[in-house]
C-alpha positions as CSV (number, residue, x, y, z in Angstrom):
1,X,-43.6,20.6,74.1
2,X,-44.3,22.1,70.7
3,X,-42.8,18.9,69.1
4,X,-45.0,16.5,71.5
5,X,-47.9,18.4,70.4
6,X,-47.1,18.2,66.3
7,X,-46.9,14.6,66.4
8,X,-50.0,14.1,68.6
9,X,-51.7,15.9,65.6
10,X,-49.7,14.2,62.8
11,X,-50.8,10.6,64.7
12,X,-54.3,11.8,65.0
13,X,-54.0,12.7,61.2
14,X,-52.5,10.0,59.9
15,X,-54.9,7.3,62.5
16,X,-57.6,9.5,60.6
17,X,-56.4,9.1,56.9
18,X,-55.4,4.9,57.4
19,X,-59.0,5.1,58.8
20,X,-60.9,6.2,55.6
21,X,-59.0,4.5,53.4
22,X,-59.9,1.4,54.9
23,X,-63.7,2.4,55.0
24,X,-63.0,3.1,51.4
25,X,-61.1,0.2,50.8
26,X,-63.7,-2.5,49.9
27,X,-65.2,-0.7,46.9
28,X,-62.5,-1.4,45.8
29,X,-60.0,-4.8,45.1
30,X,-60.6,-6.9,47.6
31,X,-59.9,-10.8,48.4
32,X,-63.2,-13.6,48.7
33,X,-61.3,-14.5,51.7
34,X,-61.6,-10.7,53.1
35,X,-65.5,-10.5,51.9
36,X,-66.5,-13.6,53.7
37,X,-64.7,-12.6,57.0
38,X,-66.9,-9.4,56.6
39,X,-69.7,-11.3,55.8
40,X,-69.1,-13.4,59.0
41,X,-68.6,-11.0,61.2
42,X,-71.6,-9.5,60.6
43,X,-74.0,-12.6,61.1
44,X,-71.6,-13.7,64.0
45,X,-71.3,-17.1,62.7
46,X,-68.8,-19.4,61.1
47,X,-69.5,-20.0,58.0
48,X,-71.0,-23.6,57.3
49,X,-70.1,-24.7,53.9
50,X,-72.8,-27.7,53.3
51,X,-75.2,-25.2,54.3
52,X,-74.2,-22.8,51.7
53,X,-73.9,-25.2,48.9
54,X,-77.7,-26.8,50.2
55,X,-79.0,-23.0,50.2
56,X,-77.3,-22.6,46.5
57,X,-78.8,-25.6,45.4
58,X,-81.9,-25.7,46.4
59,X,-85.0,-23.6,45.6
60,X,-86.5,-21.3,48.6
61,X,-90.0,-21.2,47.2
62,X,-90.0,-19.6,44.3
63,X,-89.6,-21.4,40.6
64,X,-85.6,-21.0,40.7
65,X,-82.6,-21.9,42.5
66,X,-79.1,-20.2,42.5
67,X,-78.0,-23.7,40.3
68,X,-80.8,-22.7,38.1
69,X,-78.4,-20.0,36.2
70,X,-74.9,-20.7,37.2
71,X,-75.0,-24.6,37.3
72,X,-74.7,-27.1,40.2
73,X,-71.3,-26.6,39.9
74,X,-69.6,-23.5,40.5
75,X,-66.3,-24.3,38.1
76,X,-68.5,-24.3,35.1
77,X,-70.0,-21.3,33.0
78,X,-73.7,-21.1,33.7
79,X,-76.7,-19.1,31.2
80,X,-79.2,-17.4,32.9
81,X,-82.5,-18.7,32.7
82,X,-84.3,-16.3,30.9
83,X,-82.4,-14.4,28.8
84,X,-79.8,-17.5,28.0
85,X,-76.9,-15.0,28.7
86,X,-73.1,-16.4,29.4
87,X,-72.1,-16.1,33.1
88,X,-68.8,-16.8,34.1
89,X,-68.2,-19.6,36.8
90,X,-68.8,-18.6,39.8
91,X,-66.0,-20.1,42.0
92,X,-62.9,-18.0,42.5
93,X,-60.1,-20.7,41.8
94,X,-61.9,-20.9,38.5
95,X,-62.6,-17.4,37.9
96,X,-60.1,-15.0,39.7
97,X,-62.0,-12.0,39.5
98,X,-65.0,-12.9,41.5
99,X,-65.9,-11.9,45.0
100,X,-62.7,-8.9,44.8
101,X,-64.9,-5.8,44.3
102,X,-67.4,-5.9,47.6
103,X,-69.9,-3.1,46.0
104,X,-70.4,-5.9,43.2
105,X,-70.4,-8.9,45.4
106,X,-73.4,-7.0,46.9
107,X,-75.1,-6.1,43.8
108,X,-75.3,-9.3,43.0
109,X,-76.6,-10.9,46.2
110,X,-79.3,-8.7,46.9
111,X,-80.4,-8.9,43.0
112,X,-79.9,-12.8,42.7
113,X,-81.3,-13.2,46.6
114,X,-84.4,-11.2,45.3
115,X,-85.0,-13.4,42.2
116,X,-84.4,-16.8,44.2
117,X,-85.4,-16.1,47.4
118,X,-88.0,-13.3,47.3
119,X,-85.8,-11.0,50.0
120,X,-82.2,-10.1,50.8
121,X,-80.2,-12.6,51.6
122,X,-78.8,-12.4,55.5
123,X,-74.9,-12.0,56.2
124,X,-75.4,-15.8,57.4
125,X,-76.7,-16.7,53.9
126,X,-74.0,-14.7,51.9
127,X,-71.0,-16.1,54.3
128,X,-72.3,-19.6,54.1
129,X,-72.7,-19.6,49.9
130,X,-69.5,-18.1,49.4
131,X,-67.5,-20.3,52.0
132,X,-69.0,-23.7,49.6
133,X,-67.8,-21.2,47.1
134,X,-64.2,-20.6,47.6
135,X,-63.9,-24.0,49.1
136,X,-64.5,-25.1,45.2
137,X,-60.7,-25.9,44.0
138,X,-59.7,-27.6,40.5
């Protein structure tokens, strides 16, 4: 009985420690292919990929577009308007370390969204830019 009992507890523990470190987990490395099955999940969609390259390029109102900065195409190294500052290119196959650290990935959406769109950008939005964005390849 005794022995039942400690592994109930060490099961409960151990359920309970897997638990937060996956809660913790995507501050942390992370796949693009991880962040947009979160980001899908939570609008309930699939992710449409011409919608997320139309939403990248186009402009939503305001003076800019997402192209404005990083470039029509995602494989190349854009400026930012404004201050002319390098930014890297924005499509994982050409730059491996974007989209694996969620806490960034949602810095820079709800910054860039903001600028371009005048609001936060829905889960729909996010998913649907970064499927057109990882389905960039060389």
């Amino acid at each position: 009985m005794q022995s039942i009992l400690k592994r109930r507890v060490l099961t409960r523990f151990a359920g309970s420690v897997l638990a937060a470190l996956c809660i913790a987990a995507p501050a942390y490395a992370i796949t693009p292919a991880a962040q947009l099955a979160a980001l899908a999940a939570q609008s309930g969609q699939a992710p449409q990929i011409s919608k997320g390259q139309a939403f990248f390029n186009n402009k939503h109102g305001a003076e800019w577009s997402c192209a404005s900065c990083h470039t029509s195409n995602p494989a190349q190294e854009g400026k930012h308007a404004k201050t002319e500052k390098r930014i890297s290119p924005l499509a994982p196959a050409f730059n491996p370390d974007r989209f694996t650290d969620s806490a960034k990935t949602e810095k820079w959406f709800r910054r860039n969204c903001n600028d371009v769109v005048g609001r936060e950008c829905s889960a729909s939005e996010k998913a649907d830019v970064l499927a057109w964005l990882i389905s960039v390849k060389p």
